[in-house]
N, C-alpha and C positions, 0 to 999 in steps of 0.2 A: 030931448035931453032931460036925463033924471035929476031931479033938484037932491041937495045936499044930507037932508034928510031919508029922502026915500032912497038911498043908496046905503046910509048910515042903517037903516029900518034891515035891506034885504040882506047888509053883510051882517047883520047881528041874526039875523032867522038863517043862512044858510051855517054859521058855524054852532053848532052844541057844544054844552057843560056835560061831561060825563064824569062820575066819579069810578076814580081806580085805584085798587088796593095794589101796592107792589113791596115790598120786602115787611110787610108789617105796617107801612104805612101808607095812608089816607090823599092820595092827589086828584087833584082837580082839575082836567085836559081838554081841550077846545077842541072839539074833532068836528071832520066834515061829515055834512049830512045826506050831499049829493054822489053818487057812484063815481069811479073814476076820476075823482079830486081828493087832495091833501093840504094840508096846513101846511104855511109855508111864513115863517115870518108874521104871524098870526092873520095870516090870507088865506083866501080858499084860490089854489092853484089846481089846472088839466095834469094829470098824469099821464106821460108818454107810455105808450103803446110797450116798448121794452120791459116797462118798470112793473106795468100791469101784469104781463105775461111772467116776471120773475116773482111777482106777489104769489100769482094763482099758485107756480110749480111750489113755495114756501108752503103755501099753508096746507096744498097737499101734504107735504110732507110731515107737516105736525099734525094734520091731523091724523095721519099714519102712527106716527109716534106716540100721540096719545092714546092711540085706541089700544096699542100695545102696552102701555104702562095704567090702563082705567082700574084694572083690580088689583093693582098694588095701590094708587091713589086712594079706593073704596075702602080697602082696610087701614090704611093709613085714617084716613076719616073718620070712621066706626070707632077706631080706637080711640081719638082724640075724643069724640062722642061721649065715649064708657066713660073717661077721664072726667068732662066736665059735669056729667050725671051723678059722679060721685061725691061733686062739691057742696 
């Protein structure tokens, strides 16, 4: 049996601080650091077998979609570049 502590120890090491920029601003999100688990409740919860298989077919698909929109992204970039070079 894990005393109170060392449970308090492994839930603070199994969840991360990541910071992420989303519409212009600055947020700060507890993500899990193990495969196959998700934040649930500010818990580290198993993800069903379903959810994983619907993850993988998602991010195929974005990253499908991004790789079709990267050289619009890259000039969109560049330019914002030129812009702040000129300040």
């Amino acid at each position: 049996m894990k005393t109170f502590k060392e449970l308090i120890y492994e839930f603070g090491e199994a969840l991360k601080k990541t910071v992420v920029y989303r519409a212009g601003k600055k947020k700060i999100i507890r993500k899990s650091s193990k495969d196959g688990y998700k934040n649930v409740g500010g818990k580290e919860v198993k993800m069903k077998a379903p959810e994983k298989l619907a993850r993988r077919k998602a991010m195929k698909k974005v990253a499908k979609k991004n790789k079709a929109k990267a050289g619009r992204m890259a000039k969109k970039r560049a330019r914002t570049m030129r812009k702040r070079g000129d300040r």
